[in-house]
N, C-alpha and C positions, 0 to 999 in steps of 0.2 A: 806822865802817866806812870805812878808808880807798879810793878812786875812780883807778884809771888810766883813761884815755883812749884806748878803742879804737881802734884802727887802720884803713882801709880803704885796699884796693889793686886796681887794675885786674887783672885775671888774664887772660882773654881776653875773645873776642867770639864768640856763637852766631847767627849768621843766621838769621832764623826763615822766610824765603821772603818773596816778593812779597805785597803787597796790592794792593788799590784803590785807597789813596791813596798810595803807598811801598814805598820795600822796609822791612824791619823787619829788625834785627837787637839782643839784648842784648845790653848790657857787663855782665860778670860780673865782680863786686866781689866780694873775698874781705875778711870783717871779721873783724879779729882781736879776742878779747875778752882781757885779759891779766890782769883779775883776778878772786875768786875766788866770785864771783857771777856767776848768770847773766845778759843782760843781751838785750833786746827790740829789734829794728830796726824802727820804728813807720814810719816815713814817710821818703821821701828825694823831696828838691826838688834840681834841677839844671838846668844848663843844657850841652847838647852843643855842641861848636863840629865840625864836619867839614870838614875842607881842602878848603876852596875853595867852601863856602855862605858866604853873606852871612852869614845872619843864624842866631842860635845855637836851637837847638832843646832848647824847654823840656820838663820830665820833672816829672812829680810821680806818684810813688807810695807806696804803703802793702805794704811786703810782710809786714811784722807777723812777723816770723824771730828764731826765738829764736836767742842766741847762748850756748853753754852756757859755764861757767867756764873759763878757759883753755886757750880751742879755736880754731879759727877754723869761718866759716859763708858759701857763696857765696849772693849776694842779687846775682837780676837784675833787671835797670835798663831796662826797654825802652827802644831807640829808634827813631823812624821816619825815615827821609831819604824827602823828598817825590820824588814822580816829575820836576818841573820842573827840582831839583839835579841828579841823573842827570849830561844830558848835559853840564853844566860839569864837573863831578868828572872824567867820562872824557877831556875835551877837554884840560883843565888839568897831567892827570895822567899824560897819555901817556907820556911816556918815565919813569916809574914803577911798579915792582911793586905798591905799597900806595898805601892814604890814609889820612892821619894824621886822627886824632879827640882832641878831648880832653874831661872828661865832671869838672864841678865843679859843685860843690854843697853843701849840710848835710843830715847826717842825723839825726834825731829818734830817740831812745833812751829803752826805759827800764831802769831796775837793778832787780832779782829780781822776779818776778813777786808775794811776797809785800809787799814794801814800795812798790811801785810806785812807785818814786823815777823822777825823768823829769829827763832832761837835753835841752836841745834844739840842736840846732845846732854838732853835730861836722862840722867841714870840711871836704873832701878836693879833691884836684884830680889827676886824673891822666889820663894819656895814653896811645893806643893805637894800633894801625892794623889795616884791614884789607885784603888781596888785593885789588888794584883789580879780578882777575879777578870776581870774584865781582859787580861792577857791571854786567861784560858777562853773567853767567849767571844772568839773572832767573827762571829759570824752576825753580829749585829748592823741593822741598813739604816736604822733610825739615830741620828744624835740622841744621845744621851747625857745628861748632865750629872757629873759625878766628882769626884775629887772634892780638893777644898785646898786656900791657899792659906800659906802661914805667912804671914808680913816680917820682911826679914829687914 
């Protein structure tokens, strides 16, 4: 059983509203599966970097999303930006409509559900931004879809 190597691509960004500790927004990775089995999104480990935090904001999830044969499948990647970031982001970013983000990582796979063959550690790195408005309008309770990703 010959193996291609899925694909994954930033597609946008869904704001999921404020919390306690951050605002929370997903990146929505579109995985492409190109061969002709179906194929499992088990775990994705990542690191976010957002223009203008220090330091990169880690992700581990399990969305466990099956990817059927030669389809694609969106798998969201939550992430938080702490309240602390905020006002650098705003400050840094002033004479800008967006802020760039970039969201890399490996994702853990497995191939058919009957053979459970498991690969671990497909790459990706990609890039995105979001409405810097959206850092001024905290107060949203509804997901929102916004941003857009650049395929890096």
């Amino acid at each position: 059983m010959g193996c291609s190597t899925p694909s994954v691509s930033l597609k946008n960004a869904a704001v999921r509203g404020a919390e306690v500790d951050g605002l929370r927004f997903d990146a929505m990775l579109e995985v492409h599966n190109p061969n002709n089995f179906d194929v499992q999104v088990r775990a994705v480990r990542a690191n976010v970097h957002v223009e203008n935090v220090a330091a990169p904001l880690p992700v581990i999830v399990s969305p466990n999303v099956w990817v059927r044969a030669n389809t694609k499948a969106m798998v969201a990647v939550p992430i938080k930006v702490p309240w602390g970031a905020v006002p650098r982001i705003l400050a840094t970013t002033v004479s800008q409509s967006t802020v760039g983000f970039r969201v890399a990582g490996n994702a853990d796979v497995t191939a058919t559900s009957t053979f459970q063959i498991r690969q671990d550690g497909y790459r990706f790195n990609e890039e995105g931004e979001l409405p810097r408005g959206i850092f001024l309008r905290l107060s949203t309770s509804q997901p929102v879809t916004v941003g857009s990703g650049r395929g890096w």
